[in-house]
C-alpha positions as CSV (number, residue, x, y, z in Angstrom):
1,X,-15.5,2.1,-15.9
2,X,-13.2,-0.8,-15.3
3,X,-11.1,-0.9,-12.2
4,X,-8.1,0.7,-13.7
5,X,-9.2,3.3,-14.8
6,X,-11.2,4.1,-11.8
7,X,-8.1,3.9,-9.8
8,X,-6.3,6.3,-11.9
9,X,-8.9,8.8,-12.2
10,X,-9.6,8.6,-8.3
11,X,-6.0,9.7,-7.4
12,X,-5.0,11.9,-10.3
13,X,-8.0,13.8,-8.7
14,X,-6.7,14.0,-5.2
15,X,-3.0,14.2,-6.2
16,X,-2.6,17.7,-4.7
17,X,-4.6,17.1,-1.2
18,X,-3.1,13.3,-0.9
19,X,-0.6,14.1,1.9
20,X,-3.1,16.2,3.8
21,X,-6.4,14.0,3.6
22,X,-3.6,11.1,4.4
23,X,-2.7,12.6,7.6
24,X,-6.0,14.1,8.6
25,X,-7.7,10.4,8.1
26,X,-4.8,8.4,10.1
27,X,-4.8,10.8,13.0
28,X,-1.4,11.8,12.0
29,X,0.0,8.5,12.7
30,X,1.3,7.3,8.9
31,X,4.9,8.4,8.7
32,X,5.3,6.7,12.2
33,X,4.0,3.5,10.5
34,X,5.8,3.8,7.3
35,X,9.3,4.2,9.2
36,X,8.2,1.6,11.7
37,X,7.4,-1.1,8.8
38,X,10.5,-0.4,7.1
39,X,12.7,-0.5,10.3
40,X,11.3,-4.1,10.2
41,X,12.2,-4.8,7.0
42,X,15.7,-6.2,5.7
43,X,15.9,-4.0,3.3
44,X,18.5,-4.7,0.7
45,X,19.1,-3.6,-2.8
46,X,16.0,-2.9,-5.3
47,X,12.8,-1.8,-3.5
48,X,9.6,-1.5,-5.3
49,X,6.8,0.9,-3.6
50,X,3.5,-0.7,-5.1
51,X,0.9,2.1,-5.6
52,X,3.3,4.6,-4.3
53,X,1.1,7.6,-4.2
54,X,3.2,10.6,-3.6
55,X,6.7,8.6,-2.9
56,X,6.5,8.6,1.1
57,X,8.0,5.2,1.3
58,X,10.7,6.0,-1.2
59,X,11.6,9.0,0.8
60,X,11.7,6.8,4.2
61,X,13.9,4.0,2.6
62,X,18.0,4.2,3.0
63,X,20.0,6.1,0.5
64,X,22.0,3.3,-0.7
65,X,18.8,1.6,-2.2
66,X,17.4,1.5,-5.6
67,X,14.0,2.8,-5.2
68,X,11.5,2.4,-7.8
69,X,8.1,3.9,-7.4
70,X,5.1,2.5,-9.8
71,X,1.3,3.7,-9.7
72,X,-1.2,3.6,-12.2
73,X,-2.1,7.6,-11.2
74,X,0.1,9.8,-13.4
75,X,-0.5,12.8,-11.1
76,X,0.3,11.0,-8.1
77,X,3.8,10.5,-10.0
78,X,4.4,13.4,-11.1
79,X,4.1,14.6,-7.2
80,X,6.2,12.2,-6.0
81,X,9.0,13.0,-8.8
82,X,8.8,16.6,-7.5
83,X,9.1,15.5,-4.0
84,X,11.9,13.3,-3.9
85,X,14.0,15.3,-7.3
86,X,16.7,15.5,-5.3
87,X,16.7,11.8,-3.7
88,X,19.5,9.5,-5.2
89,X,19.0,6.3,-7.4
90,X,14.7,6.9,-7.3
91,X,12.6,6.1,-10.1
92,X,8.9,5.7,-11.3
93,X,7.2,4.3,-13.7
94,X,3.3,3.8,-14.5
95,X,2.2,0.7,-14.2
96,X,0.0,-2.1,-12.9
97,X,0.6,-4.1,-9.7
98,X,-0.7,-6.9,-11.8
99,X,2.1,-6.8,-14.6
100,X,5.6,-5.7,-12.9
101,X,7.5,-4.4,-15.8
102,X,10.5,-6.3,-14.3
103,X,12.7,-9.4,-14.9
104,X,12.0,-12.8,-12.9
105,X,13.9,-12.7,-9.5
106,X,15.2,-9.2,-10.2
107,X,13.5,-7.5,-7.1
108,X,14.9,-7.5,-3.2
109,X,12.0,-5.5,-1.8
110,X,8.2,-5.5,-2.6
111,X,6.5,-2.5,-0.2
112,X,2.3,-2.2,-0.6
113,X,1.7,1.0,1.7
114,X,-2.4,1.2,1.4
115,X,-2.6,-0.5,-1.3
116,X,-2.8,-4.3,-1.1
117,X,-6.3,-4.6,-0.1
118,X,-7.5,-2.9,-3.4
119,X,-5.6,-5.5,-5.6
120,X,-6.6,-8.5,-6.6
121,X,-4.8,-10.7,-4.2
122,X,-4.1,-13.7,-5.9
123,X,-2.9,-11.8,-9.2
124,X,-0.9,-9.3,-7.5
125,X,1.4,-12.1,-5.1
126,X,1.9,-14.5,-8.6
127,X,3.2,-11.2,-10.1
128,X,5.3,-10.0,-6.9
129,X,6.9,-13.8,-6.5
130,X,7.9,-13.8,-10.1
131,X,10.3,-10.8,-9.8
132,X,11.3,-11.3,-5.9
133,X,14.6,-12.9,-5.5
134,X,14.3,-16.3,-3.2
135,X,14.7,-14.7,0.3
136,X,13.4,-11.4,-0.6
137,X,10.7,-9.8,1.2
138,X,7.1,-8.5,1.0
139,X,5.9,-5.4,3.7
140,X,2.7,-4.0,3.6
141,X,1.1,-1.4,5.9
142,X,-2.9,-1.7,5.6
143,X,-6.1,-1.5,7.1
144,X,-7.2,-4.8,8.4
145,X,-10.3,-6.3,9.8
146,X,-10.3,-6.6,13.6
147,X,-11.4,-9.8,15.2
148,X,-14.1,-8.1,17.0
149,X,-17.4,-7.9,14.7
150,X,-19.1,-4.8,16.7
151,X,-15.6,-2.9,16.1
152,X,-15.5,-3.2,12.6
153,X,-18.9,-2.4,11.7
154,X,-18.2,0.5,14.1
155,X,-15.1,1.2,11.3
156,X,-17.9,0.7,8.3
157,X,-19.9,2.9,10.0
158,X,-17.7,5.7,10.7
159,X,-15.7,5.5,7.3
160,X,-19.4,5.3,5.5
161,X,-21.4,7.7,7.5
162,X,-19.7,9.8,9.7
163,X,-16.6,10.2,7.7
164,X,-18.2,10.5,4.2
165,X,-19.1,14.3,4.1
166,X,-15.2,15.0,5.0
167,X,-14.9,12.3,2.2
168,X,-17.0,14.0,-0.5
169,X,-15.4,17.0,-0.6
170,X,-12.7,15.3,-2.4
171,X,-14.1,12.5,-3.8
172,X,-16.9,11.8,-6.1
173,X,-19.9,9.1,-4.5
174,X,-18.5,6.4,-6.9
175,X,-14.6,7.1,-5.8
176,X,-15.9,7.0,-2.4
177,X,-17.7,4.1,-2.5
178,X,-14.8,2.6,-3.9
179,X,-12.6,3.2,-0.5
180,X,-15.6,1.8,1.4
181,X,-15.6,-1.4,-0.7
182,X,-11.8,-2.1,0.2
183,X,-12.7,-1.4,3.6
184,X,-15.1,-4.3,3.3
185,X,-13.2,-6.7,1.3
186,X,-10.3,-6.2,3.9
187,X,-8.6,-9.1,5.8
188,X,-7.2,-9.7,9.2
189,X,-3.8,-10.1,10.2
190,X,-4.4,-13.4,10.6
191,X,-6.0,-13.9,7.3
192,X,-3.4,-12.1,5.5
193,X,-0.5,-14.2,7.4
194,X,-2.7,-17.5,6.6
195,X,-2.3,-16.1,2.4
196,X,1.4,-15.8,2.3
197,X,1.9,-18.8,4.0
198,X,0.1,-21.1,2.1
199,X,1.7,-19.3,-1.0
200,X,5.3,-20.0,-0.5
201,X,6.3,-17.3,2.3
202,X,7.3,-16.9,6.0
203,X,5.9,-14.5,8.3
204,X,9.0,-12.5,9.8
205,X,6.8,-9.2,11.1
206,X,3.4,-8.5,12.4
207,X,2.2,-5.6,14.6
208,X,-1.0,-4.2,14.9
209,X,-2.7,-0.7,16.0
210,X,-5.5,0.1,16.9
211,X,-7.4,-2.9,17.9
212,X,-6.5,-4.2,14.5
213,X,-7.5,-1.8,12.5
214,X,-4.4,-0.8,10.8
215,X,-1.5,-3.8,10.4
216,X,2.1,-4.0,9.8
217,X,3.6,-7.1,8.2
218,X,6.6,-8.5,6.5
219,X,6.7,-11.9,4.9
220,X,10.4,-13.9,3.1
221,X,9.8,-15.6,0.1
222,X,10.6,-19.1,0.8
């Protein structure tokens, strides 16, 4: 199954039970994040939520915004419309992170909320810097890889064994091992500051929790 399709099929499954799982796995910490990234954030006209899931950045972000949502899950979209019917200028379209179906420097506002450790990195900041507008700005909300070694095969090994039979009951053993591969492939703050950098943005926002675990950062195309 290529990795679209996987990715579709994963969270058209869990669509319903998103917001729930969500909350139970970050300890009820993720709307805390969200608003906290985005209060960090110079937030301006066009956002676009990357992999927005059921729209809970594009129900955190200011009226006044255009607020465009994009997933490859059709379910997850159609939860999200339903959620946020009744929030002004939102849309959503289905779509790969890889091929934004917008103009060059059209966008103010790029969000990745959990997501930008299951793209293809390279791929997926080409395709962001084509549509973001010179000063406009990247924020992402991810788990990271924490400088201590023993801590994050501690993370492996509660996310793969202790956390997996809470994680089955939703997921199928290839959708899981899919999360636990992200979880692998995951970089550090530092890392991730070290990629924008050398790719033509400024760090304006870092913050971590958790020992590192789970990051906030904002970057300024340059």
């Amino acid at each position: 199954m290529d990795n679209h399709r996987l990715i579709s099929k994963i969270f058209d499954g869990v669509s319903k039970h998103y917001d729930r799982f969500l909350k139970s796995a970050t300890l009820g910490k993720i709307t805390k994040w969200q608003s906290e990234l985005i209060e960090n954030t110079d937030i301006k006209d066009v956002c676009i939520d990357v992999g927005t899931g059921t729209g809970e950045i594009l129900r955190l972000l200011p009226e006044n915004s255009q607020k465009i949502g994009i997933d490859l899950s059709l379910q997850m979209l159609k939860v999200a419309k339903e959620k946020l019917k009744n929030k002004k200028n939102t849309f959503f379209i289905k779509c790969s992170a890889l091929y934004l179906p917008f103009k060059n420097s059209s966008v103010s506002n790029i969000f990745y909320s959990l997501v930008f450790r299951h793209l293809e990195n390279e791929k997926a900041l080409k395709e962001a810097k084509r549509v973001l507008r010179q000063n406009g700005q990247i924020s992402i909300l991810d788990v990271g890889k924490p400088n201590s070694k023993l801590l994050f095969k501690f993370i492996l090994f509660f996310s793969d064994k202790l956390f997996r039979p809470i994680g089955r009951l939703i997921y199928s053993k290839e959708e899981y091992d899919y999360f636990i591969d992200s979880i692998k492939e995951a970089k550090s703050i530092e890392e991730l500051n070290n990629f924008f950098e050398n790719n033509g943005f400024k760090t304006i926002y870092n913050k971590k929790y958790l020992f590192g675990m789970i990051y906030l950062a904002a970057y300024e195309k340059v």
